[in-house]
C-alpha positions, 0 to 999 in steps of 0.5 A: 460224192458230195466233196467232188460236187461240191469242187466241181462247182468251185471250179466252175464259179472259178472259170466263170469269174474269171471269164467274166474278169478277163474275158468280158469285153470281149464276150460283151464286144462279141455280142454288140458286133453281131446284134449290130450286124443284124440291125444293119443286115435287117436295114439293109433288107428293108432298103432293097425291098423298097427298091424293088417297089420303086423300081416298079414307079420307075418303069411307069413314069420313065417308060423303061423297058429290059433287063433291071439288075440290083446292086448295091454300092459298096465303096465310094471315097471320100476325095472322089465322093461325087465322081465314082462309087463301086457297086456289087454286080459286075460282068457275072450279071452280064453287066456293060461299060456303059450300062445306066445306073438309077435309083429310085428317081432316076439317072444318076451314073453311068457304068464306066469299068466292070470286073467280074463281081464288081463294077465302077460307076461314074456319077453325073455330079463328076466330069463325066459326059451324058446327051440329054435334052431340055425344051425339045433342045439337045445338048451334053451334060457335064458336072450338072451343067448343059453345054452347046445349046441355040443362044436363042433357045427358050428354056425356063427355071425348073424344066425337067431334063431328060436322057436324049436316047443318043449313045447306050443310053435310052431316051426320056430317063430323068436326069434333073431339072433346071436350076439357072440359065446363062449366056456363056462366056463366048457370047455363043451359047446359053449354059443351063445349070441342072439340079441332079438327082441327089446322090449324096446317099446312094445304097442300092441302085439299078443297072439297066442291062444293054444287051 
């Protein structure tokens, strides 16, 4: 009896060095791979909640109104890194073309394509054309800058910039503010150059539903 134990335990010291030997790496990758994962899940986590508080500013200072719905983004390239992203809620959450997509701040995307459990967005830094109103003025935003707009209009630095309500998207929304205004090359009209919301690094955003 005492032989076959003390054997068995040379076989379990064998398998152990040789796990530790051969096997190692791999054990110890295993074990980064998911303490790393719960790091980022537990991250992760925290962001949404902060939204969820932050949507409830948003409400106030924007007056918005229906349906918010979370998403967060989880592709976004690097060679169309201020046009596009990919966030995580599609058609399944009754989302739109054309919804408004905001953080915390404000307007920064408007959804362009939805699949079912996805939906792509365009970000307002990209070509892509939104109506806003500046000083009571109407004109429409492109890539941050605001285009058909009176010669004559009075508009100063840092003005803030608002969604005008014409097209899917609601009224009074905050886009940015005035950086700089210009005459434009035809002599015609001003051009007013927006500082956007930054959205360099976007996670979790809202969708506002149209129903």
């Amino acid at each position: 009896m005492y032989i076959r134990k003390k054997l068995i335990m040379k076989i379990i010291l064998v398998f152990v060095i040789s796990l530790i030997v051969f096997g190692g790496g791999y054990v110890l990758s295993y074990l980064r791979y998911n303490d790393t994962n719960i790091v980022i899940n537990a991250v992760l986590e925290k962001q949404n909640n902060i939204l969820k508080e932050e949507i409830k500013e948003l409400r106030k200072l924007n007056n918005i109104k229906g349906e918010l719905v979370i998403g967060r983004v989880i592709s976004r390239d690097l060679y169309s890194f201020l046009d596009e992203v990919i966030i995580d809620v599609g058609s399944n959450e009754k989302i739109n073309k054309g919804d408004a997509v905001l953080n915390s701040e404000g307007l920064v995307g408007i959804v362009d394509k939805v699949l079912d459990k996805t939906a792509y967005v365009k970000l307002l830094s990209g070509d892509y054309n939104v109506s806003v109103e500046v000083n009571q003025l109407y004109g429409n935003l492109n890539q941050g800058m605001i285009t058909l707009l009176n010669k004559y209009a009075e508009i100063e630095k840092d003005t803030l910039v608002y969604t005008s309500g014409y097209g899917n998207i609601p009224k009074g929304i905050y886009v940015g503010k005035v950086k700089d205004v210009a005459i434009d090359k035809d002599n015609l009209g001003k051009e007013v150059r927006v500082e956007l919301i930054d959205n360099r690094y976007l996670n979790y955003v809202v969708v506002m539903r149209n129903e």
